[in-house]
VOLOFI-354531 format. One record per residue (C-alpha): residue in one letter; x, y, z. Coordinates in Angstrom, 2 decimals, always signed. Example, Ala and Ser with C-alpha at 12.3 -4.5 7.8 and 13.67 -1.06 7.14 Angstrom:
<nodes>
+---+---------+---------+---------+
| r |       X |       Y |       Z |
+---+---------+---------+---------+
| a |  +12.30 |   -4.50 |   +7.80 |
| s |  +13.67 |   -1.06 |   +7.14 |
+---+---------+---------+---------+
</nodes>
This chain:
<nodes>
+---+---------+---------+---------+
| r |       X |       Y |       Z |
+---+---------+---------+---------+
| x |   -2.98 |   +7.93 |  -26.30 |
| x |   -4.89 |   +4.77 |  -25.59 |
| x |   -3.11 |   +2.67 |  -27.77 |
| x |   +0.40 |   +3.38 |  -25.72 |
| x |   +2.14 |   +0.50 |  -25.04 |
| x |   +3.70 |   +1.14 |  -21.28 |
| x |   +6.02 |   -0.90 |  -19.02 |
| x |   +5.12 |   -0.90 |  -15.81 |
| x |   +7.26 |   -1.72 |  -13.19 |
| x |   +6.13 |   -1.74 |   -9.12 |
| x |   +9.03 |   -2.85 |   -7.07 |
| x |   +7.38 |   -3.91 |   -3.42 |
| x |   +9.12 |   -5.06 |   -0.51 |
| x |   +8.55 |   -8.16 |   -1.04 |
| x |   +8.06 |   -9.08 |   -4.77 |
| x |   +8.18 |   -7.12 |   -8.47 |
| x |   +5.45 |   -6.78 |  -10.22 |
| x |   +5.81 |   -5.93 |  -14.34 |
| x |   +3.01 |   -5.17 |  -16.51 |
| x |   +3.10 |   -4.77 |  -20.31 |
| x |   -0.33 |   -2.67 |  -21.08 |
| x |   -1.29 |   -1.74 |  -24.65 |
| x |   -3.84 |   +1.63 |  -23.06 |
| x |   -5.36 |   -0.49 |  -20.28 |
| x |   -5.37 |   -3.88 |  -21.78 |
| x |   -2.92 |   -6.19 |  -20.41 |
| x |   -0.02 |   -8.06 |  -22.22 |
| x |   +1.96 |   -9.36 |  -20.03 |
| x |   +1.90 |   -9.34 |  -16.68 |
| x |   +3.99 |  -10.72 |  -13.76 |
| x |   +5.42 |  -10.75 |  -10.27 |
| x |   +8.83 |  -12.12 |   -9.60 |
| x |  +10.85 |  -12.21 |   -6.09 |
| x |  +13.42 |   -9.41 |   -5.76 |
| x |  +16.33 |  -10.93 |   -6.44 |
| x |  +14.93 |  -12.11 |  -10.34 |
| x |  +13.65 |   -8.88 |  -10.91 |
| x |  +16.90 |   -7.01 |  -13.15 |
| x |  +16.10 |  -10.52 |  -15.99 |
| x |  +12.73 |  -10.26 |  -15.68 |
| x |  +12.73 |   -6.70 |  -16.21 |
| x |  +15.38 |   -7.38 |  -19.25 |
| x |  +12.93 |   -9.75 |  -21.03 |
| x |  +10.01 |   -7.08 |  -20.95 |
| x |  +12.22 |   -4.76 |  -21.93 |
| x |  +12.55 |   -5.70 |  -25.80 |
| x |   +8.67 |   -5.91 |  -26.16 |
| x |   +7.93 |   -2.42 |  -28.56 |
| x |   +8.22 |   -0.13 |  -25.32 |
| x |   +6.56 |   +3.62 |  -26.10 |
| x |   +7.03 |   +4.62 |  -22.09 |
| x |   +8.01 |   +3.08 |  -18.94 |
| x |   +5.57 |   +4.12 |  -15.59 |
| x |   +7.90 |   +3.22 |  -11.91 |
| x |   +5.73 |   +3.05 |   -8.78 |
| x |   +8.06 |   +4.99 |   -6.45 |
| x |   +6.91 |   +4.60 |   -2.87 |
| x |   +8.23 |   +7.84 |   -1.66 |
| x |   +8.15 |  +11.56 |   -3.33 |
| x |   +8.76 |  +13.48 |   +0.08 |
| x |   +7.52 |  +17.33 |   -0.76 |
| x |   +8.72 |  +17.32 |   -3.55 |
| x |   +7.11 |  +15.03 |   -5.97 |
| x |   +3.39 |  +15.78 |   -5.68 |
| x |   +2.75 |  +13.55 |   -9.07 |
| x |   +3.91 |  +12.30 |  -11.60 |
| x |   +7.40 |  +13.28 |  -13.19 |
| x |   +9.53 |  +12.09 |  -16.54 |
| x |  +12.70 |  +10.97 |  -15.31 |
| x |  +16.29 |  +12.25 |  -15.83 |
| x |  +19.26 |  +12.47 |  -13.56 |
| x |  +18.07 |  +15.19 |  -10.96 |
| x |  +14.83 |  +13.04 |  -10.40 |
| x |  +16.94 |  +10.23 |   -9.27 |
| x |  +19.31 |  +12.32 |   -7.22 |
| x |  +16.08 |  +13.72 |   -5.65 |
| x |  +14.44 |  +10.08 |   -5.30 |
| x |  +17.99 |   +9.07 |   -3.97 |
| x |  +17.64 |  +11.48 |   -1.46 |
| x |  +14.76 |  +10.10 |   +0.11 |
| x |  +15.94 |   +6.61 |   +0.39 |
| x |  +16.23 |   +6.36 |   +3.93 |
| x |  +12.72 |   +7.17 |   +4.24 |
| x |  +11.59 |   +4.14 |   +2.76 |
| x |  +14.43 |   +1.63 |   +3.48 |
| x |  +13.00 |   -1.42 |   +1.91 |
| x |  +11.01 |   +0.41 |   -1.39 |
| x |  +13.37 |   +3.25 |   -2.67 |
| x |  +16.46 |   +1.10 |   -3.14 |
| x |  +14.50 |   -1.39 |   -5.45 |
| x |  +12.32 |   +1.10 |   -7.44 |
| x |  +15.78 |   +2.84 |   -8.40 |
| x |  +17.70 |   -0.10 |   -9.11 |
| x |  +15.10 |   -1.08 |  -11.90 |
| x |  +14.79 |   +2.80 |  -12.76 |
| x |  +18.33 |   +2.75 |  -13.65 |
| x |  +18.27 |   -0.46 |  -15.54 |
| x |  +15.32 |   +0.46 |  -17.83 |
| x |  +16.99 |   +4.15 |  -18.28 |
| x |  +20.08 |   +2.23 |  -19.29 |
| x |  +18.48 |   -0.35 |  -21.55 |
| x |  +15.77 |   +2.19 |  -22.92 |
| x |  +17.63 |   +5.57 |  -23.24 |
| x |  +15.19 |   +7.10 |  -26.05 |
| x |  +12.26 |   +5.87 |  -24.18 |
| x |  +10.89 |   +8.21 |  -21.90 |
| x |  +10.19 |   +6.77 |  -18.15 |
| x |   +8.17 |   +8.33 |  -15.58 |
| x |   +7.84 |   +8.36 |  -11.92 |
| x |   +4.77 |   +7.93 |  -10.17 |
| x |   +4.39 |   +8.29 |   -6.11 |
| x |   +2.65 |   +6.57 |   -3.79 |
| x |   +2.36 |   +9.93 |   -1.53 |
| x |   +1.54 |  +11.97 |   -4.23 |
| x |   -2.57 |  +10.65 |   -3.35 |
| x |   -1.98 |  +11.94 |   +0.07 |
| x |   -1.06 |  +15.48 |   -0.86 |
| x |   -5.10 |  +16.18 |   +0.26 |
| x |   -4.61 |  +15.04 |   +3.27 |
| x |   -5.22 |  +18.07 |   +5.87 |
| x |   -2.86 |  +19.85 |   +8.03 |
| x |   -5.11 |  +18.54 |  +11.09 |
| x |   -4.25 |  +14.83 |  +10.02 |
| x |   -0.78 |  +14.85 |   +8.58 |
| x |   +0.89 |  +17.29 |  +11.48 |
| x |   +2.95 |  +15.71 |  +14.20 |
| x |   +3.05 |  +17.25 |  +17.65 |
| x |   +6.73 |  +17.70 |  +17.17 |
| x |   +9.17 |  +21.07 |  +17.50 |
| x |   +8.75 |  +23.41 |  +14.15 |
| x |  +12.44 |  +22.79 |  +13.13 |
| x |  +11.66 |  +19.30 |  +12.62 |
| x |   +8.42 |  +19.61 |  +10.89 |
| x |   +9.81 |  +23.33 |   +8.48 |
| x |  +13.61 |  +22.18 |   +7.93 |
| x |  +13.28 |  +17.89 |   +8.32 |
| x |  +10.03 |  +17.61 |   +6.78 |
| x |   +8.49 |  +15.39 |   +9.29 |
| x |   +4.91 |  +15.28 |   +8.81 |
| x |   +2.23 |  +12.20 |   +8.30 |
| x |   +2.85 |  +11.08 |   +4.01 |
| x |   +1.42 |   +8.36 |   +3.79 |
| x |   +1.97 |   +5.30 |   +0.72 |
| x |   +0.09 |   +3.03 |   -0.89 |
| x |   -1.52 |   +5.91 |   -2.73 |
| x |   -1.72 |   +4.83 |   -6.28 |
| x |   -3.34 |   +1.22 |   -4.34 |
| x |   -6.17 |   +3.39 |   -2.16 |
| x |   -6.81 |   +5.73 |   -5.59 |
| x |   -7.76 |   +2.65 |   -7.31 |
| x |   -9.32 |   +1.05 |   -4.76 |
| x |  -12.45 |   +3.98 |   -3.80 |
| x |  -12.62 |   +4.06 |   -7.65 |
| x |  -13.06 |   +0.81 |   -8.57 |
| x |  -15.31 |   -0.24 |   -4.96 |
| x |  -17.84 |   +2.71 |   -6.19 |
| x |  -17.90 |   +0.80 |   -9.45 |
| x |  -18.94 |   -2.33 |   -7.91 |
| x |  -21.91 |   -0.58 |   -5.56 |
| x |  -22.71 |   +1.39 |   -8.40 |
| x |  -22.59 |   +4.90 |   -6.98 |
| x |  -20.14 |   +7.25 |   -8.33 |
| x |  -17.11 |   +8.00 |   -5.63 |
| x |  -17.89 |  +12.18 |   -5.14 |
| x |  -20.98 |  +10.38 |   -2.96 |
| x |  -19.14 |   +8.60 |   -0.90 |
| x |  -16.87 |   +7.72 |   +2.45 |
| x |  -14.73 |   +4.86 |   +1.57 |
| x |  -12.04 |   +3.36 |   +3.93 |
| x |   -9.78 |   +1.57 |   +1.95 |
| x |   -7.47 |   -1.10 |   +3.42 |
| x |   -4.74 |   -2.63 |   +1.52 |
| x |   -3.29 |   -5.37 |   +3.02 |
| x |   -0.55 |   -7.68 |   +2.05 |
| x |   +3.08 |   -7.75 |   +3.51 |
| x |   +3.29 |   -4.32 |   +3.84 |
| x |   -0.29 |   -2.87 |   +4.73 |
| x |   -1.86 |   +0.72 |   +5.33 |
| x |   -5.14 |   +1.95 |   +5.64 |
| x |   -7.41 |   +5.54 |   +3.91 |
| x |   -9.54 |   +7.53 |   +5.04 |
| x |  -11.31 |   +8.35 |   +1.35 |
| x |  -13.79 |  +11.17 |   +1.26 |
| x |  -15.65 |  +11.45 |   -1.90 |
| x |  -12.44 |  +10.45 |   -3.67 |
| x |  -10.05 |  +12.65 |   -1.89 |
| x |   -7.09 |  +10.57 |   +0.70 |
| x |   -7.67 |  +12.78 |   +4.45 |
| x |   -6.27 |  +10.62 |   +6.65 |
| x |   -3.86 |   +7.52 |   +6.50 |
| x |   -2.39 |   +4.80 |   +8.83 |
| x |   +1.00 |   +4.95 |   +7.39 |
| x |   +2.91 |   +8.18 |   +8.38 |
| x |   +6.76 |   +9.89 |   +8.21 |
| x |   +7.85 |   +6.48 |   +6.83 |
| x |   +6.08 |   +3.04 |   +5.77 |
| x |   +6.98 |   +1.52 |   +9.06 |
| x |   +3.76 |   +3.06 |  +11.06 |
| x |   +0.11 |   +2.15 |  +11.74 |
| x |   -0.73 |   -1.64 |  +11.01 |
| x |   +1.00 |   -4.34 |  +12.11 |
| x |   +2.83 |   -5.83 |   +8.89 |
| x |   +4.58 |   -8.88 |   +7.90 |
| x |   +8.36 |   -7.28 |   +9.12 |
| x |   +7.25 |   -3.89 |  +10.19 |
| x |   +6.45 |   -2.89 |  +14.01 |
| x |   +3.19 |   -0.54 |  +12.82 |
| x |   +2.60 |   +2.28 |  +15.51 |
| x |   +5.10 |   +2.40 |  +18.76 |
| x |   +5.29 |   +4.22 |  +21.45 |
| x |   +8.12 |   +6.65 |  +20.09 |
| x |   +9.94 |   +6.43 |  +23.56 |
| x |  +10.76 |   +2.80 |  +22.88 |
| x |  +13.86 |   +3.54 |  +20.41 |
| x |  +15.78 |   +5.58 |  +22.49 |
| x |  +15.10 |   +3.46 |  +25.61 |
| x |  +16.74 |   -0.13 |  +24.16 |
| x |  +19.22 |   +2.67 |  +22.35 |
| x |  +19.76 |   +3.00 |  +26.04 |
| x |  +20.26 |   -0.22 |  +26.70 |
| x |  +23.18 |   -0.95 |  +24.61 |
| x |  +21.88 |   -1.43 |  +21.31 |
| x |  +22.67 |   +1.03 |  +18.39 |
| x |  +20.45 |   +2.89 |  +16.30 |
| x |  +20.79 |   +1.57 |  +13.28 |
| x |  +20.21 |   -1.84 |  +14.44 |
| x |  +16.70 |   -0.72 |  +15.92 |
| x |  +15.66 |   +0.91 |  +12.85 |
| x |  +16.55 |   -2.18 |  +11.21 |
| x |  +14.95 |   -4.22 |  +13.55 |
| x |  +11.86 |   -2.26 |  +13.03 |
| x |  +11.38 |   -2.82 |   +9.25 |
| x |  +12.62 |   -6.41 |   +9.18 |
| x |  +12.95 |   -8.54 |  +12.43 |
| x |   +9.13 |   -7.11 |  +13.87 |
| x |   +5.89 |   -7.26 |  +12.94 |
| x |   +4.52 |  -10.98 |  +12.70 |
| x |   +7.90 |  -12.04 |  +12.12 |
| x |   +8.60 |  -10.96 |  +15.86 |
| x |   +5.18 |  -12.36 |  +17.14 |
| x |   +5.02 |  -15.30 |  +15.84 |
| x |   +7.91 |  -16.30 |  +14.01 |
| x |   +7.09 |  -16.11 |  +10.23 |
| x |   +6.03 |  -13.03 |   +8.28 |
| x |   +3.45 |  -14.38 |   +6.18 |
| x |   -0.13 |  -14.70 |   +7.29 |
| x |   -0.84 |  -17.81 |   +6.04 |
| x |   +2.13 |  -19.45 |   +7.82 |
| x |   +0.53 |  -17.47 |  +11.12 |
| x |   -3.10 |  -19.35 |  +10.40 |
| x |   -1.55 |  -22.33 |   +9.67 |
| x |   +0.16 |  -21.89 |  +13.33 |
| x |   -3.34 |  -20.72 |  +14.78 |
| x |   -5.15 |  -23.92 |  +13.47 |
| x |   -2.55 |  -26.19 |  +15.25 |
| x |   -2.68 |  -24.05 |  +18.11 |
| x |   +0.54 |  -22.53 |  +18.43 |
| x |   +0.43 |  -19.56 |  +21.30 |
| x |   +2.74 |  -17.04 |  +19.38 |
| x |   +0.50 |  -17.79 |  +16.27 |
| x |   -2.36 |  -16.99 |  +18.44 |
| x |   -1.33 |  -14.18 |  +19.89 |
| x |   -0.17 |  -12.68 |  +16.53 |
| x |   -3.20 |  -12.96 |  +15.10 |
| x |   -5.16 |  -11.34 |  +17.84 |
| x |   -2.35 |   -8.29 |  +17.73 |
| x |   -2.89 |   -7.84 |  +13.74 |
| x |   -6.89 |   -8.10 |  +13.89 |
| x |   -7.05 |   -5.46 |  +17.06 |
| x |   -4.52 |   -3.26 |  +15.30 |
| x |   -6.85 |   -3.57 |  +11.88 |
| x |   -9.98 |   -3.04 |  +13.54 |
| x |   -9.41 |   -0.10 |  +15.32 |
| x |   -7.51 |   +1.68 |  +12.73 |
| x |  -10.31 |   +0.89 |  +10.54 |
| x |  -12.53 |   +3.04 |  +13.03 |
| x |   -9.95 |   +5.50 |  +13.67 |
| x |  -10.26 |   +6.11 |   +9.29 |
| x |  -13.87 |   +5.95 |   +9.55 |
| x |  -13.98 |   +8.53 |  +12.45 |
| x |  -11.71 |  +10.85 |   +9.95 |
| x |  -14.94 |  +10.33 |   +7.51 |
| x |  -18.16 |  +11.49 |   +9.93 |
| x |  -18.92 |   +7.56 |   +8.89 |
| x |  -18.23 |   +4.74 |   +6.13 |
| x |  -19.88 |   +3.96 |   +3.24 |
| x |  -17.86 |   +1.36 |   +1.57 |
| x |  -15.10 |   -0.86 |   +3.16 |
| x |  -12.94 |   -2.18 |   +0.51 |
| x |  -10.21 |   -4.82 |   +0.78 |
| x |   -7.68 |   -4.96 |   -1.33 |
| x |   -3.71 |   -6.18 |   -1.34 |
| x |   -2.27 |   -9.81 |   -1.29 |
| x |   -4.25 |  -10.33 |   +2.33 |
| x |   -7.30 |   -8.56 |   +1.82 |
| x |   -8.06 |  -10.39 |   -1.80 |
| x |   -7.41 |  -13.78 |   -0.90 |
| x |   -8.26 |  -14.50 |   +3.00 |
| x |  -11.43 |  -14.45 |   +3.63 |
| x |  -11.25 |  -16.18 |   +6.88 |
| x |   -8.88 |  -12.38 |   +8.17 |
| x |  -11.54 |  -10.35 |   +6.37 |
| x |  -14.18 |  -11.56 |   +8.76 |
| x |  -12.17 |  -11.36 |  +11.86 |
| x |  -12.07 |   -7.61 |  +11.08 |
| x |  -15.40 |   -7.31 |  +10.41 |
| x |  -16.69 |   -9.14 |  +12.97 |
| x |  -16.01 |   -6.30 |  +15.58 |
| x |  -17.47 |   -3.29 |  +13.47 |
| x |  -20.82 |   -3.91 |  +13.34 |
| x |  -21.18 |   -0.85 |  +15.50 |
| x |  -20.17 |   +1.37 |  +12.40 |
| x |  -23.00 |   -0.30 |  +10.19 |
| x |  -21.15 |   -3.26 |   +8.61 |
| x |  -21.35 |   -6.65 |   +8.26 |
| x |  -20.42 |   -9.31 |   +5.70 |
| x |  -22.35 |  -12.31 |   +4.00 |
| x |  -20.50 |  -15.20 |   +5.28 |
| x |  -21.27 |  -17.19 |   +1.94 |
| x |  -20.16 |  -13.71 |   -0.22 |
| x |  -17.23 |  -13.71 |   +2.12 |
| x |  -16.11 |  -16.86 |   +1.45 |
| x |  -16.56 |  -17.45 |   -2.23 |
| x |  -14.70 |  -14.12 |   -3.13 |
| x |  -10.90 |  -13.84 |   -3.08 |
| x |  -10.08 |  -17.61 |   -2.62 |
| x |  -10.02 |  -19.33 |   -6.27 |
| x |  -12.77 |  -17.69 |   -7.39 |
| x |  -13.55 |  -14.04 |   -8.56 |
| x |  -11.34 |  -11.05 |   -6.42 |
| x |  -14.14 |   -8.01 |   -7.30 |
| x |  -17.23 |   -8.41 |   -5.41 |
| x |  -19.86 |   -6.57 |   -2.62 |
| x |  -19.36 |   -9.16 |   +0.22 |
| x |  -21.48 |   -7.44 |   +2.56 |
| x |  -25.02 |   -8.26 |   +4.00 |
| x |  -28.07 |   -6.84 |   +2.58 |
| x |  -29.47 |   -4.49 |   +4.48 |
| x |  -26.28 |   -2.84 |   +6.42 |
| x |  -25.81 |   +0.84 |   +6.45 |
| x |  -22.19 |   +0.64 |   +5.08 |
| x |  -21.23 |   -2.03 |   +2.05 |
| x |  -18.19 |   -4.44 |   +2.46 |
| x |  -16.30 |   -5.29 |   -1.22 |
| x |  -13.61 |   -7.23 |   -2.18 |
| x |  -10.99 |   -5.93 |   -5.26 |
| x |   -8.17 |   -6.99 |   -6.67 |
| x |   -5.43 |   -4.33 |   -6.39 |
| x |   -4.32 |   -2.58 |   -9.75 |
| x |   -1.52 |   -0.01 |   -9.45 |
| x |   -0.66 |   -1.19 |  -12.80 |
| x |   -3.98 |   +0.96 |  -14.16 |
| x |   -3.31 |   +4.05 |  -12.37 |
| x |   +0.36 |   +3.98 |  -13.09 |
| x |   -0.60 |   +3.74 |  -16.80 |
| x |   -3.16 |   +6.77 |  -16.66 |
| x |   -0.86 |   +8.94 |  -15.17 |
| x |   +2.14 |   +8.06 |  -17.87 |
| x |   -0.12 |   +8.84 |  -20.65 |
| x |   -1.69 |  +11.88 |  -18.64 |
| x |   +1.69 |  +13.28 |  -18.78 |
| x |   +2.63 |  +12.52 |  -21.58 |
| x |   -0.48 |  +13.31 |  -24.02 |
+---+---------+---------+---------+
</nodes>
C-alpha cells in the first residue's frame, strides 16, 4: 500500500498539524492554531483521500494500537477525555468532522500510549491502594509515543547503528514536553505519567508535584476543578515567568528579567535530571536525541542541558550545536567526537509513523 494517499491529522495543545502523504512522500503539509483547524481540515479534506490516520494522545488500557474508527471508538476515546484535558477534546472534534465529511473513507486512530505498552510493571506502577490502580486504572501511560518511536528510529539512522543496539533517551520538547527511556527500540520508562501534566516543566503544565499540594490549597478555599485547571494552563513557565513560550522566557533572560531567570534555571534542572533519571532506567545512554518545537530549533536550551551531563558520557560540538536546528538543517549528530554517548538533533515526524500504522492496518 505505498501509494495510499492518507490524511493525517495531529491535534496538539497548542497547534494542528495536517499532512497529506502519498506512502511517505509529502503533499501537503501544515500547522494551523486551534481555533483554524475545522477550515483547514475542510480544505484537505477534498484532496483524493484513501484513509485518514488521528494522533489521539490518550488510549487508556484499552487502545494498545491502532484502531479503524466507528462510534464505540469515540464513545471509548470520549471516555478518556478528562485524562488528557487539553488533547482529547481537539483530536475528537476533528475526528468527527472528517467522519462527517468522509463517511466512506475509513479513519483510524493511533495512540500516543500505545508505544508505552512495554513499559514494565516496575516503572509504570504507582505506590497507590490496589482499588485505584485494578478498578481506576491509575498507573504511569505515558504520551508522546508515536514522537519517541520515531525519534530512536530515525537518531540510529543518523549514527548509523541499527536501534536493537542501542540505549536511546529521547526528549521531545516543545509546549508540551516528555522524556523516554528507549532500550533497543522498546519505551521502559517515561517522564509523563497518569496524565500529560507530569514530569517536565512545560509551557502551561506544572510537570512533577508533590501530590500533597492539591488537596492542601483545596484546603485553603480553592476548588478542585480550578486547581486541576490551574495545573494544565495557568503553571508551568506561564506561572514562572509570565509567558509560556521559551523564546519569550530567553528573550526575558537576555534583558535580565528575575522570573525569566529563574524559569529558565527551573526548566533546565527539571530536564537534566530527568534526562539521568531515563538514562538510569537504561544501565547507560547511547544516543540523546532532541526532538519537538524546543529541542529542533534552540540550540542555545540544548546546551544548557547538556552542559551538566558530561558525567553520563556526553557532550556536544558547540559549532554542530549551533548550526543545527536554527535555519539550517534539523537532522544531525551534534555531539563531540570522542564521547561515550552521541548527542543528535531530529526533526519530529508523527506524520510518518501515523501513516505506517494506517496502512499496517489496513493492508
Amino acid at each position: 500500500m505505498a501509494g495510499v494517499r492518507t490524511l493525517v491529522v495531529n491535534a496538539g495543545s497548542s497547534s494542528v498539524k495536517i499532512a497529506l502523504l502519498d506512502g511517505d512522500e509529502v503533499v501537503t503539509r501544515e500547522s494551523v492554531d486551534p481555533g483554524d483547524a475545522e477550515d483547514a481540515l475542510g480544505k484537505a479534506l477534498g484532496q483524493g483521500i484513501d484513509a485518514v490516520g488521528h494522533r489521539v494522545v490518550h488510549g487508556g488500557t484499552r487502545f494498545t494500537g491502532p484502531v479503524v474508527v466507528d462510534d464505540d471508538v469515540v464513545a471509548g476515546i470520549e471516555a478518556l477525555r478528562d485524562m488528557a484535558p487539553l488533547h482529547q477534546g481537539p483530536a475528537l472534534d476533528a475526528l468527527r468532522h472528517a467522519r462527517a465529511a468522509l463517511p466512506d473513507v475509513p479513519q483510524v486512530a493511533c495512540f500516543d500510549t500505545a508505544f508505552h505498552t512495554t513499559i514494565p510493571a516496575a516503572a509504570h506502577t504507582y505506590a497507590v491502594p490496589r482499588r485505584w490502580r485494578d478498578e481506576l486504572g491509575v498507573r504511569r501511560y505515558g504520551f508522546h509515543g508515536l514522537a519517541h518511536e520515531w525519534a530512536a528510529r530515525r537518531a540510529a539512522e543518523l549514527v548509523g547503528r541499527p536501534p536493537e543496539q542501542l540505549r536511546t533517551v529521547t526528549a521531545h520538547l516543545g509546549s508540551g514536553a516528555s522524556l523516554c527511556a528507549v532500550d533497543r527500540g522498546r519505551s521502559v520508562d517515561t517522564t509523563m505519567g497518569f496524565t500529560a501534566t507530569a514530569g517536565l516543566v512545560m509551557g502551561t503544565r506544572s510537570g512533577d508535584l508533590d501530590p500533597s499540594v492539591p488537596p492542601y490549597v483545596v484546603r485553603d478555599g480553592l476548588d478542585a476543578s480550578d486547581v486541576a485547571t490551574a495545573l494544565d494552563r495557568e503553571s508551568g513557565l506561564q506561572a514562572l515567568a509570565g509567558a509560556s513560550d521559551l523564546r519569550d522566557v530567553l528573550a526575558g533572560v537576555d534583558a535580565g528579567e528575575a522570573d525569566a531567570v529563574l524559569a529558565l534555571d527551573v526548566w533546565v534542572h527539571r530536564a537534566r535530571g530527568l534526562v539521568a533519571a531515563m538514562a538510569a532506567a537504561l544501565g547507560g545512554v547511547d544516543v540523546l536525541a532532541f526532538s519537538g518545537g524546543v529541542g529542533e530549533h534552540q540550540p542555545r536550551l540544548r546546551a544548557a542541558i547538556v552542559d551538566g551531563l558530561g558525567f553520563l558520557g556526553l557532550a556536544l560540538d558547540a559549532g554542530r550545536n549551533a548550526a543545527s536546528g536554527g535555519d539550517g538543517e534539523v537532522d544531525a549528530v551534534i555531539g563531540a567526537d570522542g564521547c561515550p554517548g552521541a548527542v543528535v538533533v531530529l526533526e519530529a515526524r508523527e506524520d510518518l509513523v501515523i501513516a505506517e500504522q494506517v496502512r499496517g492496518l489496513l493492508g
